[in-house]
N, C-alpha and C positions, 0 to 999 in steps of 0.2 A: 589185278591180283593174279592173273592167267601169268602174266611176264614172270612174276615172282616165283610160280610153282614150276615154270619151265627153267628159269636160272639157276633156282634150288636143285631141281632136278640134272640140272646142267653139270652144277658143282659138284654133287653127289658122284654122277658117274665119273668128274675127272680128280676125285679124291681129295676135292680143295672144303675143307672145313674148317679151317683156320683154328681147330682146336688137337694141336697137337699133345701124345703124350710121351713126347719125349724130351731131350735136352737138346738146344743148339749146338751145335758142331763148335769145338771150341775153336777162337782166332787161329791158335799157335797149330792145331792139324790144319784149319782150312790155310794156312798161311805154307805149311810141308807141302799138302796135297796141290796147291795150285803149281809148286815149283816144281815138284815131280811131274805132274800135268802138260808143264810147257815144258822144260827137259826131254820128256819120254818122247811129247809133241814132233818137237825140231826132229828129235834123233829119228824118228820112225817114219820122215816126212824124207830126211837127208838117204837115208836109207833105202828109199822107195824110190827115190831120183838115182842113187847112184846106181842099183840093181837096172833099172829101165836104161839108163846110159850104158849101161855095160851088155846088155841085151841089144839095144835097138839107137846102135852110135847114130842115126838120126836126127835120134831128138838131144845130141851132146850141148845145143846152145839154145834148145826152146827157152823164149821169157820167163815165163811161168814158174820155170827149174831152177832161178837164182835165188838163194838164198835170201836175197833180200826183198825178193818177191812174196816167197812163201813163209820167211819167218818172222814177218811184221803181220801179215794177215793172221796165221796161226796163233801168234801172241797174243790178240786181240779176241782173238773167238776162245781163247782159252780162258782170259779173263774173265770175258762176257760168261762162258758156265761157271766161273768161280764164281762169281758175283750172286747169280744165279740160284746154286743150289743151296744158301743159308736162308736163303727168301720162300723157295719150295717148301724146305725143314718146316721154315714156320707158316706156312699157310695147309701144309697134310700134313693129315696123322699118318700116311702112306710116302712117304715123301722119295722113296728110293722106286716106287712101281711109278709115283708122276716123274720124276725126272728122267725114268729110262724112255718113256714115251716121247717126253719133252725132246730128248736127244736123238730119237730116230726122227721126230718130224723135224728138227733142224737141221738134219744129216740132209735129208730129203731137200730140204728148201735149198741148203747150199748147196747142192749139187744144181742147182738152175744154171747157175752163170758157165757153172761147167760143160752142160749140154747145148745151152749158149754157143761159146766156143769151139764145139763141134759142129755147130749148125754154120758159124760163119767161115768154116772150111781149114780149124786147127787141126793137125792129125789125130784121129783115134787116139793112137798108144799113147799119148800124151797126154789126153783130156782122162782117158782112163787111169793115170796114174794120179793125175788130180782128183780124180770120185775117189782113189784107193786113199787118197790122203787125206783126206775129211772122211772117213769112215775109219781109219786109222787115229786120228784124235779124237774122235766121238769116242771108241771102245778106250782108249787110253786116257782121257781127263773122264769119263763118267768113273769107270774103276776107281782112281785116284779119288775122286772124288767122295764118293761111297762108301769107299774101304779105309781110305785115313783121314781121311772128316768126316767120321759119319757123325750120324744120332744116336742117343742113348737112353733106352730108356730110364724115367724117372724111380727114382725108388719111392714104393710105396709108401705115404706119408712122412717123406722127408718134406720139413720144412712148413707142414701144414698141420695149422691148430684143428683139432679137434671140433666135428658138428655136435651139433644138438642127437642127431639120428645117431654118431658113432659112438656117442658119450650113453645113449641108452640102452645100445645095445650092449656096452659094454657091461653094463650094471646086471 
């Protein structure tokens, strides 16, 4: 019983009640926001490569900086938050304070392989423009995300019959 009131207590503080009161983000925004998402994604990933190459000729042929490096990974995490935040919707009634938390600790986590990379002797400015670029698709697909998928609240007693308690009161 001890597990139960520390789980409960668990789920409380990470806003997971599975009783939401709002509406699911409808397909055709989550279907906008993901392509806004991966769009904004590339462009501000291709942007942060070229800015750095034009800075720090360098890193002009780092792996990392090929497009076809960073726009197949980015595709793929930007999905994974797509997929992600209709399942958040329905599991909080808070679902935009869980998924901004959900998104800074996988900011965090992904940035591993990129300290990684530094540790096994990548240059700095390079791994740094990789943390800038997964911190750049976190602020860019959460937005997207939020703002044209969001939730909505339910209108009161749309679609629901009438209790016993409402019907008395109302008398």
């Amino acid at each position: 019983m001890a597990e139960q009131g520390a789980l409960g207590r668990s789920l409380r503080m990470l806003k997971i009640d599975f009783e939401p009161e709002h509406r699911q983000p409808s397909v055709r925004r989550l279907v906008a926001a993901t392509v806004v998402a991966i769009c904004g994604s590339l462009t501000a990933d291709a942007l942060l490569v070229a800015i750095d190459e034009a800075i720090f000729p360098s890193t002009r042929h780092y792996v990392h900086f090929e497009f076809s490096d960073y726009g197949k990974l980015t595709g793929i995490g930007v999905l994974v938050a797509c997929i992600a935040w209709p399942i958040v919707a329905r599991i909080s009634s808070s679902p935009r304070w869980l998924f901004f938390r959900l998104a800074i600790l996988v900011t965090l986590v992904l940035w591993t392989p990129d300290l990684y990379l530094f540790y096994r002797g990548q240059p700095l400015r390079a791994v740094a423009v990789l943390m800038l670029m997964h911190l750049a698709i976190a602020i860019i697909t959460y937005n997207a995300l939020v703002h044209i998928s969001r939730v909505v609240a339910k209108r009161p007693d749309a679609g629901s019959r009438p209790t016993l308690s409402h019907v008395l009161l109302k008398s």
